[in-house]
C-alpha positions as CSV (number, residue, x, y, z in Angstrom):
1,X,57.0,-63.6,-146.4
2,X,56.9,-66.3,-149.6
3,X,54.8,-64.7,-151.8
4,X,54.3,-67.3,-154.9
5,X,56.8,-70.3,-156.8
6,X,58.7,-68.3,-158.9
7,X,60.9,-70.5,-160.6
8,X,62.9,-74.0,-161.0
9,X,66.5,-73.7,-161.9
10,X,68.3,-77.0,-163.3
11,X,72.1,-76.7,-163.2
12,X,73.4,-78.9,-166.4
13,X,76.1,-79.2,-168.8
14,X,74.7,-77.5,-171.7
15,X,72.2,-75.0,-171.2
16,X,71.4,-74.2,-175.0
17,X,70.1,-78.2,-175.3
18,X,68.5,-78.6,-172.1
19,X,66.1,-75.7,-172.4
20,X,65.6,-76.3,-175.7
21,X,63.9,-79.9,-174.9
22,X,61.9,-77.9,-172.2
23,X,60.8,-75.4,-174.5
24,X,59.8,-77.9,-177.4
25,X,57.8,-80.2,-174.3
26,X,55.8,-76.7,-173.4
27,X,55.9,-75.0,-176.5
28,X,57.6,-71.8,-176.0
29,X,60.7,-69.9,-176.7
30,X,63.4,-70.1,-175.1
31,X,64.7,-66.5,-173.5
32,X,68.1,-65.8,-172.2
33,X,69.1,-63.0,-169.4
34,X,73.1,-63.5,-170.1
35,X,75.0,-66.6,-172.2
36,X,74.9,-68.4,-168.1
37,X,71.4,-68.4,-168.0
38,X,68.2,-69.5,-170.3
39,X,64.9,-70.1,-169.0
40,X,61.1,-70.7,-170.6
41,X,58.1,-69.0,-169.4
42,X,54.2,-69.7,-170.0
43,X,51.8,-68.6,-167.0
44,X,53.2,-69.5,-164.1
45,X,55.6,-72.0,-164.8
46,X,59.0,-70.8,-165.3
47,X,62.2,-72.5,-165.5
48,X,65.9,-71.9,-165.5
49,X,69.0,-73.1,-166.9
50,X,72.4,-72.7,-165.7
51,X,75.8,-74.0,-166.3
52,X,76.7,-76.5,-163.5
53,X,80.1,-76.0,-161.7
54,X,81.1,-77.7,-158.5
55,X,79.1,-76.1,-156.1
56,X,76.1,-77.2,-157.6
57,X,75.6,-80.4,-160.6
58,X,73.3,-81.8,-162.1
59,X,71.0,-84.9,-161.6
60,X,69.0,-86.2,-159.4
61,X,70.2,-84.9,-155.5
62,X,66.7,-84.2,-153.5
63,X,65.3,-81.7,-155.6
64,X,62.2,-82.4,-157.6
65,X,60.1,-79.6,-159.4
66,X,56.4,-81.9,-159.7
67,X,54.5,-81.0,-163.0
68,X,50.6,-81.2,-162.9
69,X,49.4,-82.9,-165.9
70,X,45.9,-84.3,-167.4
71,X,46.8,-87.5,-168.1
72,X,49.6,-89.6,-166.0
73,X,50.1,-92.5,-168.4
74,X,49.7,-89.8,-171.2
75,X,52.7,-87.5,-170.1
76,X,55.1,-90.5,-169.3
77,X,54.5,-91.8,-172.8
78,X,55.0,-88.4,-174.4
79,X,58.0,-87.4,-172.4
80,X,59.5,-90.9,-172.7
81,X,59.1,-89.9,-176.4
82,X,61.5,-87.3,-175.8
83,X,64.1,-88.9,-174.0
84,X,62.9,-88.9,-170.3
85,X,63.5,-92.3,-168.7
86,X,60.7,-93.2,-165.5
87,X,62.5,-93.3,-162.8
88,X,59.6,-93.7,-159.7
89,X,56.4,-94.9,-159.3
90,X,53.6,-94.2,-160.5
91,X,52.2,-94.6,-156.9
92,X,48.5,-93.8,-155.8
93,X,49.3,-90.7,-152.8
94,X,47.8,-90.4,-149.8
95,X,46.3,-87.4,-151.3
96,X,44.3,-89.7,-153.6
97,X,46.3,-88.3,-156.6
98,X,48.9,-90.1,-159.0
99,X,52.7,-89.1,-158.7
100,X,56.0,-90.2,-160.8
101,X,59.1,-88.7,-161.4
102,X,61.1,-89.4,-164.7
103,X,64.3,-88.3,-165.5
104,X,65.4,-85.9,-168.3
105,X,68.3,-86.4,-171.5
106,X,70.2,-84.1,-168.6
107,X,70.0,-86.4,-165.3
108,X,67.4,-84.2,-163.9
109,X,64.6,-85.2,-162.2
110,X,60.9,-84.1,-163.6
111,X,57.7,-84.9,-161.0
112,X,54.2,-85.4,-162.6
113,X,51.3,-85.4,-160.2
114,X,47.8,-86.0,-161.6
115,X,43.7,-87.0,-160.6
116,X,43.9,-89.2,-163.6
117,X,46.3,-92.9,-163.9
């Protein structure tokens, strides 16, 4: 039945600057299938972008797309750097790992989950 995480779609404003600060934070090009619709690739990480309309807006309503990083205190102070406010945590999981969530320049929210504080 579910095969694999395909993808994370944000629905925001402007699609040309919102994966354009997710392309610059992973280092990739930004691709387009049609001018309602950009995404960034690398492995297995792929995320799109798509004009919001009133079925579905931005910010921060439930869903959360969780990052794994190195460093926890490293990636809040990079992509605080960029424009991403912390929004939860960090908190130690019962998993034994470290978890925040910040949110992007767009109102969108951006898990990290690490080993490392």
């Amino acid at each position: 039945m579910i095969k694999k995480y395909d993808s994370t779609v944000y629905f925001v404003e402007d699609i040309h600057s919102a994966s354009k600060w997710y392309s610059d934070i992973v280092g990739v090009e930004v691709k387009y299938e049609n001018e309602m619709y950009a995404y960034i690739e690398k492995d297995d990480l792929k995320i799109g972008f798509h004009p919001e309309d009133r079925k579905s807006s931005h910010g921060v309503t439930g869903q959360t797309t969780y990052w794994r990083v190195g460093s926890l205190r490293t990636s809040i102070e990079f992509l605080s750097s960029k424009g991403a406010t912390l929004y939860r945590g960090p908190i130690c999981t019962s998993l034994n790992e470290y978890a925040c969530i910040l949110i992007d320049p767009f109102g969108n929210a951006l898990g990290l989950i690490s080993e490392n504080t």
